[in-house]
Structures are given as structure tokens and as C-alpha cells.
C-alpha positions in Angstrom: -48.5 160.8 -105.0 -46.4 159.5 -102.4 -47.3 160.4 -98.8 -44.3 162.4 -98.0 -45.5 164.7 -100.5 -49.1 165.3 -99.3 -47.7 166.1 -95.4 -46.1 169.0 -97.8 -48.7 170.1 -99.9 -50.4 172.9 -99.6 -54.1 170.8 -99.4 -52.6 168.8 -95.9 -51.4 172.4 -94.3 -55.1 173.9 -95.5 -56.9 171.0 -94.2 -54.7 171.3 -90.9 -55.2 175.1 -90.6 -59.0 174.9 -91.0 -58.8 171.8 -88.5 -57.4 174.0 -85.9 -59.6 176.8 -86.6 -62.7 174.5 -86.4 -61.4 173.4 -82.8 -60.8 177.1 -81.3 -64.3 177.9 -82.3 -65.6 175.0 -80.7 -63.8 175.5 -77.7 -64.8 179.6 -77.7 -68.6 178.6 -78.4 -68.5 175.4 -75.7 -66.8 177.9 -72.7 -68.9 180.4 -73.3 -72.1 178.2 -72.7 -70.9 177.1 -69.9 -70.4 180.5 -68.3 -74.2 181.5 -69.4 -75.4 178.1 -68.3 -73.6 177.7 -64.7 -73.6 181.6 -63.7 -70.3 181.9 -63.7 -69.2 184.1 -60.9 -72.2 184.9 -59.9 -72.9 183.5 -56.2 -76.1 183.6 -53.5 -75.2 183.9 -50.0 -76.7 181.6 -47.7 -79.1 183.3 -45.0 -79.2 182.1 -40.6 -81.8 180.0 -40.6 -81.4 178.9 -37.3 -84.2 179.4 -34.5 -86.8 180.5 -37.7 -89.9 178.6 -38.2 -90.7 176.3 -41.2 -92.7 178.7 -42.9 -90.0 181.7 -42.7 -87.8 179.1 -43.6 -89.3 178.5 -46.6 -90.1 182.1 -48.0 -86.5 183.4 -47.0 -85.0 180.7 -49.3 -87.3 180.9 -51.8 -87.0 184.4 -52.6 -83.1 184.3 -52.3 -83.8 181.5 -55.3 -82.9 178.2 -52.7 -83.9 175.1 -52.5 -85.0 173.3 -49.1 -84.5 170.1 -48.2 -85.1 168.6 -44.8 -83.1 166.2 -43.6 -83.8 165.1 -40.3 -85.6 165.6 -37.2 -82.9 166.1 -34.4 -83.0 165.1 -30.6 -85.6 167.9 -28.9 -83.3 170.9 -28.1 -85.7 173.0 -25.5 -83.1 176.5 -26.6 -85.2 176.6 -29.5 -89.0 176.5 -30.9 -91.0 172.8 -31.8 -90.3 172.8 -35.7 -87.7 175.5 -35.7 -84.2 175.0 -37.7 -81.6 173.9 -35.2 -78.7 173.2 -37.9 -78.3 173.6 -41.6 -75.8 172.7 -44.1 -74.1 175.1 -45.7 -74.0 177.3 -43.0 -75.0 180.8 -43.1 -72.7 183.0 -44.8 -71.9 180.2 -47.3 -71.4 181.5 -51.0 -73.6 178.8 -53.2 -75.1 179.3 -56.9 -78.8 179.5 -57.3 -81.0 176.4 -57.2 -78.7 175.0 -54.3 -80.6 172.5 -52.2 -79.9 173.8 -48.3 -80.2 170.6 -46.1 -81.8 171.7 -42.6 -82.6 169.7 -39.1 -85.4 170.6 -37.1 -86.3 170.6 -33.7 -88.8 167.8 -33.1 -91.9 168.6 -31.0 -90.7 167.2 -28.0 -88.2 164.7 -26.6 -88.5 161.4 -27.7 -90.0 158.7 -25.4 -88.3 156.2 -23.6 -89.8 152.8 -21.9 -89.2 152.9 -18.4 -87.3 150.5 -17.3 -88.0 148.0 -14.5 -86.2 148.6 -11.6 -88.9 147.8 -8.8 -87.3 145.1 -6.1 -84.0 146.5 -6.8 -81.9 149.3 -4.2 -82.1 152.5 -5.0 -78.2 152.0 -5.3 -78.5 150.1 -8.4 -82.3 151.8 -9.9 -80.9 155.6 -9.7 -78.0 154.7 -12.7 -80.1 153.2 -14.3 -82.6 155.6 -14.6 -80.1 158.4 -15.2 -79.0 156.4 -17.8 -82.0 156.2 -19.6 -82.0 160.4 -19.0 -84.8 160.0 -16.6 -84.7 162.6 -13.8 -84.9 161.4 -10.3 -87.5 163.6 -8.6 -89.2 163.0 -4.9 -87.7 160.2 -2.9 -90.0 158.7 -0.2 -89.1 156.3 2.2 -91.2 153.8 3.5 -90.9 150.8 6.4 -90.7 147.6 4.5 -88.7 144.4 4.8 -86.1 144.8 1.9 -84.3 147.8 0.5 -85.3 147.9 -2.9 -87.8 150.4 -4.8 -91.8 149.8 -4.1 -93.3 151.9 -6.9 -92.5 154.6 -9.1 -94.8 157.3 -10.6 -94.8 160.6 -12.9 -96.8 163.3 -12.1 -98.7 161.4 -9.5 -100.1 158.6 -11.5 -98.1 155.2 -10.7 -95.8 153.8 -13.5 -95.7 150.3 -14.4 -92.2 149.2 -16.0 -92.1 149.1 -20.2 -94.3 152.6 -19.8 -92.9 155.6 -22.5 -91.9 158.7 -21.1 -90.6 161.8 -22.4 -86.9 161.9 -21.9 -85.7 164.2 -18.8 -89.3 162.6 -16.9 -89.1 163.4 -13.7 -89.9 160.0 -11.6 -90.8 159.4 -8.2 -89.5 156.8 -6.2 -90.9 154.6 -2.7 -88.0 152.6 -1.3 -88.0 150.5 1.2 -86.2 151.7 4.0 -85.0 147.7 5.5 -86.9 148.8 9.0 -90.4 146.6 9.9 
């Protein structure tokens, strides 16, 4: 039989026919598992978790059928709680399937400490960026009758501060300068 005469026979078109049946049923059954499989259409909408606790947190998204994951702990925001959901990602009012992992940043327990620097012997002029830039706050300011300019001590909350001490970020630190007058 030559092969021009089997692409006419009736066994090539039957072969071809059931061929192309055979795919549209696998096709129909392989769509149609992935719709059961991957929820198709059906969608969970992400709740505000902003400002809750961890534990909320956690039963809110577990009854909505979510997954948490945390990410990060943030630079202290005082606006919210210690441990308290600052950001989250997706954000609230986000349409996601079930199972999604929802990625959140807390709010640490307090700002993050910072070694003072050492600005004794040096004016005022030159220690107040310094500490500002560090996001130390500059609190009482005494001045004192010495022979230079320059700062004598620091302290925090009464007690004096060597240089290389950690301090909360926003510390307020006192200051003795030298006034140039003996």
C-alpha cells in the first residue's frame, strides 16, 4: 500500500478522529481539575490588621483560612502597641485564594539603641548635630565656668553617660558646657 493511499483510507481518518477525540477529553478532564483544585473564582478578602495584637492577628486569619507569616520587625512606631501589626502585605481589602501566606511587620518593643557618641571636649556648636543626628534629643543645657567651650559631661535621666553607652533612640541627654569664662 502506498502512503498516499493510507492518508485516504478510512483506518488514517478513524485513527485521526479518535486522536482528536482522545485530546478534547483530556483537555475537558485536565480544566476541570484545575478549577476544583485552585478554587476557581472563589476569593478571601484580606482583613485590617493593622494596630491588632499578635494573638488577634493570628485567630482572625486563621479562621478566614490565612496563612501568617512575619516578616520583620520594623523601627519602634510609638502610634501603635509593642508587638502590634504596623504594615502587611497584601493590604486589607486585597482579594487572595485560601492558604495565602499574609506577610506582616510588627512594632518592636521599643526603639532601638544607639551608642552614644563622644562628643565631650567638643563645642556645643559641633556636639548638638551630632547628637541629632544620631536621633538623640537634646534636653537640659547647663552652663558652667571652665576654660574652653566644649561639653564637660553628658547624662540621661540623671545618671552620667560615658561615650560608646546604648540608648534608646529619641534619649533625651543632658549637656554641661563650658561657658569660656574662669
Amino acid at each position: 500500500m502506498s502512503f498516499i493511499k493510507f492518508l485516504t483510507s478510512k483506518v488514517f481518518f478513524k485513527q485521526v478522529a479518535l486522536a482528536l477525540v482522545a485530546v478534547v477529553v483530556l483537555c475537558f478532564i485536565a480544566l476541570k481539575w484545575l478549577s476544583i483544585t485552585t478554587n476557581h473564582g472563589e476569593f478571601i478578602t484580606v482583613p485590617d490588621l493593622k494596630g491588632k495584637s499578635l494573638e488577634t492577628v493570628g485567630i482572625e486569619l486563621k479562621d478566614n483560612h490565612l496563612a501568617l507569616e512575619i516578616q520583620d520587625s520594623a523601627n519602634y512606631n510609638p502610634k501603635y502597641p509593642k508587638y502590634s501589626v504596623i504594615e502587611q502585605n497584601p493590604i486589607a481589602g486585597s482579594n487572595v485564594k485560601e492558604n495565602r501566606k499574609i506577610y506582616l511587620i510588627l512594632n518592636p518593643s521599643g526603639y532601638r539603641k544607639v551608642e552614644v557618641p563622644n562628643i565631650l571636649k567638643r563645642t556645643f556648636r559641633q556636639a548638638k548635630p551630632q547628637l541629632e543626628a544620631l536621633e538623640f534629643t537634646i534636653g537640659k543645657i547647663t552652663y558652667k565656668d571652665a576654660i574652653g567651650e566644649g561639653v564637660i559631661s553628658m547624662s540621661h535621666d540623671g545618671e552620667t553617660l560615658k561615650p560608646g553607652t546604648l540608648l534608646p533612640l529619641t534619649s533625651k541627654i543632658d549637656l554641661v558646657v563650658g561657658n569660656g569664662k574662669l
